[in-house]
C-alpha positions as CSV (number, residue, x, y, z in Angstrom):
1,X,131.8,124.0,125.3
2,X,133.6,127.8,125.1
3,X,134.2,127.5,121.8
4,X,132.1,124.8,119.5
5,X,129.2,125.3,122.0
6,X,126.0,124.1,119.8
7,X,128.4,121.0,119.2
8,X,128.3,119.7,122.9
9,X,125.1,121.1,123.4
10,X,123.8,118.9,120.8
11,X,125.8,115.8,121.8
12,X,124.5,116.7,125.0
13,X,120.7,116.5,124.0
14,X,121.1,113.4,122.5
15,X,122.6,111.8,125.9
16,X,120.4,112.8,128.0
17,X,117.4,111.7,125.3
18,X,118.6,108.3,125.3
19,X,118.0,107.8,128.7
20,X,113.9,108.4,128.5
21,X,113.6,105.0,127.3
22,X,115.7,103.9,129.9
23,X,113.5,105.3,132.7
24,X,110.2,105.0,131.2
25,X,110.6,100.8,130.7
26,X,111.5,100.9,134.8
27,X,108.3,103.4,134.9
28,X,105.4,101.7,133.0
29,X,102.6,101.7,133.2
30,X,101.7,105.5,134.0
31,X,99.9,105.9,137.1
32,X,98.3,109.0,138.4
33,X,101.2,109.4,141.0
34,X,103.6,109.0,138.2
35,X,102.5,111.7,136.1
36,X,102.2,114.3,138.8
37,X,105.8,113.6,139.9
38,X,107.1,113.9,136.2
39,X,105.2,116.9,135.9
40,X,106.5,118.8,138.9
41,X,109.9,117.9,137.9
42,X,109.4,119.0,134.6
43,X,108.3,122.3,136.5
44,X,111.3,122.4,138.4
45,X,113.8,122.1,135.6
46,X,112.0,124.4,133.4
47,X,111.8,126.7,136.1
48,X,116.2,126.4,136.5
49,X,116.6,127.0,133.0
50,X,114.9,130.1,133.2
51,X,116.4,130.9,136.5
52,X,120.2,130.1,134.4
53,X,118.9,132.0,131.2
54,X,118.2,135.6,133.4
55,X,121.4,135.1,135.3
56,X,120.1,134.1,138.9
57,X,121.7,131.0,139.3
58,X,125.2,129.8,137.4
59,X,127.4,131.9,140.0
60,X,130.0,131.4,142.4
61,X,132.4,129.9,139.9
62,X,134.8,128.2,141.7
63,X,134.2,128.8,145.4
64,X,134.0,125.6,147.7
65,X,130.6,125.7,148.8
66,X,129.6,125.9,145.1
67,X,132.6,123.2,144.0
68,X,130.9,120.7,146.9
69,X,127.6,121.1,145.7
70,X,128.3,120.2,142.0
71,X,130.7,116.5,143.4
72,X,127.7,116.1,145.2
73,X,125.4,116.9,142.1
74,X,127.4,115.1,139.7
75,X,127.1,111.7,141.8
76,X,123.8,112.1,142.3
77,X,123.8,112.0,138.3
78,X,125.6,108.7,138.4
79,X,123.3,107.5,140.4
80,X,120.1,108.3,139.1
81,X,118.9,106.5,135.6
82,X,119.9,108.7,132.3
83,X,120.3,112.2,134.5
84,X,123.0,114.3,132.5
85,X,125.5,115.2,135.2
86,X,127.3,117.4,132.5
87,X,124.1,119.3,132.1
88,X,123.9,120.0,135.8
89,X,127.1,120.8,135.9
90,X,126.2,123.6,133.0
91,X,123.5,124.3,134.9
92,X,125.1,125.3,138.5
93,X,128.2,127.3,136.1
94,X,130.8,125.0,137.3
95,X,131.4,122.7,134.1
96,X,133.9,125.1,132.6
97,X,135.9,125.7,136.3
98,X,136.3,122.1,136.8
99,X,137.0,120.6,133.4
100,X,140.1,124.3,133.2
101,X,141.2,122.6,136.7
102,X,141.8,118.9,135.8
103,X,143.7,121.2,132.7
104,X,145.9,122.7,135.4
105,X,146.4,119.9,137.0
106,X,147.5,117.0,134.3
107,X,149.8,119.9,133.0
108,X,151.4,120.1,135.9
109,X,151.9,116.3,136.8
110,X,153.2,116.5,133.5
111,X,155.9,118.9,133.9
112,X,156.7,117.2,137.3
113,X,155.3,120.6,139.0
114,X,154.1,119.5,142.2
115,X,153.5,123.0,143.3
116,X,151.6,124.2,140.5
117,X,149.3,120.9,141.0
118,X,148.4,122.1,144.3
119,X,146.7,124.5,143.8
120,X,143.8,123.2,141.7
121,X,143.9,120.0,143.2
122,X,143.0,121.6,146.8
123,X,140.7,124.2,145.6
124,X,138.6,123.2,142.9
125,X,139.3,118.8,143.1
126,X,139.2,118.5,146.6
127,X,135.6,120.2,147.2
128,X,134.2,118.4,144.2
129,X,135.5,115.2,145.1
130,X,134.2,115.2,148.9
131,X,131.0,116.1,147.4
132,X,130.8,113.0,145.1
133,X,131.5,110.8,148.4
134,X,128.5,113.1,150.3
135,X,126.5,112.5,147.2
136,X,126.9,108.6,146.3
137,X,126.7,108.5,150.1
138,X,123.1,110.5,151.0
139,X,121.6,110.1,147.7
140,X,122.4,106.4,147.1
141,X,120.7,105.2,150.4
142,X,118.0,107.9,149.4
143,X,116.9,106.9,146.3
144,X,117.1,103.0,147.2
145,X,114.5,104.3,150.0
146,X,112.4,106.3,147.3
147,X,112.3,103.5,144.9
148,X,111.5,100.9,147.2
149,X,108.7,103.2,149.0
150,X,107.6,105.3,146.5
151,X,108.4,103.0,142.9
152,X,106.2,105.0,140.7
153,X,106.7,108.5,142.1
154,X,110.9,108.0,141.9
155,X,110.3,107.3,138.6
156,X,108.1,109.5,137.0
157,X,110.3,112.5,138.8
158,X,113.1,111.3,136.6
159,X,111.9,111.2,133.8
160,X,110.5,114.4,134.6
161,X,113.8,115.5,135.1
162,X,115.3,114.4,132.3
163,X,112.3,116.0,129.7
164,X,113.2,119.1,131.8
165,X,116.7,119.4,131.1
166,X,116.5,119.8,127.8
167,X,115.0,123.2,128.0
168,X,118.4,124.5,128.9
169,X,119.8,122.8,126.3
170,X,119.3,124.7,123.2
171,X,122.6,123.9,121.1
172,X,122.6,127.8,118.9
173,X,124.0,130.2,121.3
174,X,127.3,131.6,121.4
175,X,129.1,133.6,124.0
176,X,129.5,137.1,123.7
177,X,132.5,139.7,124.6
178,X,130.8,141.8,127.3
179,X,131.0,145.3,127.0
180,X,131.7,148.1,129.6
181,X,128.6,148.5,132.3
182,X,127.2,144.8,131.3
183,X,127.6,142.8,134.5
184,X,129.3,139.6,134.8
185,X,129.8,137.3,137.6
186,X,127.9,139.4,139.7
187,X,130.2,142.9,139.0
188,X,129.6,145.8,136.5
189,X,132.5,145.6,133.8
190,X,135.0,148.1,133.6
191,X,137.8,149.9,131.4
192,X,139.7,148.0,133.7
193,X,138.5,144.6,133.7
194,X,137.2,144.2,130.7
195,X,140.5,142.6,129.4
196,X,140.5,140.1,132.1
197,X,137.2,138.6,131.5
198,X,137.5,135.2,130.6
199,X,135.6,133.5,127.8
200,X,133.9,130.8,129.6
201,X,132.4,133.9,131.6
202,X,130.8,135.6,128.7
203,X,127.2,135.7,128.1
204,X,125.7,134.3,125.7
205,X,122.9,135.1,122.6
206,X,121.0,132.5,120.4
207,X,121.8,132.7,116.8
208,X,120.1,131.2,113.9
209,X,122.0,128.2,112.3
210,X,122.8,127.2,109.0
211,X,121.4,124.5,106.8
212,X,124.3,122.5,107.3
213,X,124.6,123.4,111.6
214,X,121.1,122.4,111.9
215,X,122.1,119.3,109.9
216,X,124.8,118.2,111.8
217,X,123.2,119.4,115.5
218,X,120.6,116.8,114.7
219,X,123.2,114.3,113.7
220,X,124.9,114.9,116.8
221,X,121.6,114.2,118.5
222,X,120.8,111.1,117.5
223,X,124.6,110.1,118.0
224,X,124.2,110.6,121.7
225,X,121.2,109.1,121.8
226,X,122.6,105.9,120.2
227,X,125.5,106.2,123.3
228,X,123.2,106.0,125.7
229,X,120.5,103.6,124.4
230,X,123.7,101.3,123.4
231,X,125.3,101.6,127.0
232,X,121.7,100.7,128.7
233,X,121.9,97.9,126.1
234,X,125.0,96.1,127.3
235,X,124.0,97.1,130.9
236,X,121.0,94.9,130.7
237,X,122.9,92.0,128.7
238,X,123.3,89.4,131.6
239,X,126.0,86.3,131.2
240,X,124.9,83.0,129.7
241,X,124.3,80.1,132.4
């Protein structure tokens, strides 16, 4: 994601693709209901990319409220039909602290550092994963209620939601090395800090691709797509009598 970032991006595209087929045989036919749900979650996740793109959400890497809000986020992505927890994850800016956590950690089991596995395991796993119970918890029993109550509505607002994520998606964009008085993570850079800045904090730019980028992005594309749709597939297979 830091450094082959229109890779993932594109694997990622092709994921959460393959799960609009998914949602829309639970969703047909369209009803009225269904497409003004789908619409105002299409809204709402065009309106977070935007929000992402200029900065205004993505912060508070690694604090515990933030932490517990993406566990709780990223079940809610388990539960609900084809949503990309990985793209909500991107989406809050806590994909990169998480994934460099679960790094500290297995290194440090590994070398038999107890200590040293402390410290991400209390502040980054800990949050996260009492936020995955909160979420299969509330949103589980929610959702059942939605779909049962509201069957068309549910539906339509997820595949809204998955449309929607794409547009933060785009797979050519790199990240940047800030430059003294840009401002990242909230704080003007400095002489000082500007060695410190980590790379999964640097902004990012689109950039045209190359014959052969564009190529493979859309080869990555319909490889996740293929995942998904295959996965859905043996989820629906049901054991011979």
């Amino acid at each position: 994601v830091i450094n082959q970032r229109w890779v993932m991006y594109s694997l990622f595209i092709g994921l959460t693709l393959g799960g609009v087929p998914v949602v829309w045989r639970m969703a047909r036919p369209a009803t009225p209901g269904m497409i003004v749900a789908a619409i105002i979650a299409l809204g709402l996740m065009i309106g977070l990319a935007l929000l992402q793109l200029y900065g205004v959400v993505g912060g508070g890497q690694g604090s515990f409220p933030m932490l517990f809000i993406a566990g709780t986020v990223r079940a809610s992505a388990m539960i609900l039909p084809g949503l990309s927890g990985g793209y909500l994850l991107l989406l809050l800016g806590q994909y990169l602290p998480i994934l460099s956590a679960i790094d500290q950690f297995k290194d440090a089991l590994r070398d038999r550092d107890l200590s040293a596995a402390m410290s991400p395991a209390l502040s980054v796993m800990l949050p996260v994963g009492i936020g995955v119970l909160v979420g299969i918890a509330v949103v589980g029993n929610l959702l059942q209620w939605c779909l049962r109550t509201f069957p068309k509505a549910t539906l339509g607002a997820l595949l809204g939601l998955l449309v929607g994520s794409l547009a933060g998606l785009w797979p050519f964009q790199v990240g940047v090395p800030p430059e003294i008085g840009d401002t990242v993570k909230g704080m003007v850079v400095t002489a000082e800090s500007l060695g410190g800045i980590d790379a999964e904090d640097w902004p990012t730019q689109f950039f045209s691709p190359t014959t052969v980028q564009a190529i493979s992005s859309l080869g990555l594309v319909v490889t996740g797509f293929a995942i998904t749709m295959g996965i859905a597939m043996i989820g629906r297979e049901k054991p011979s009598a």
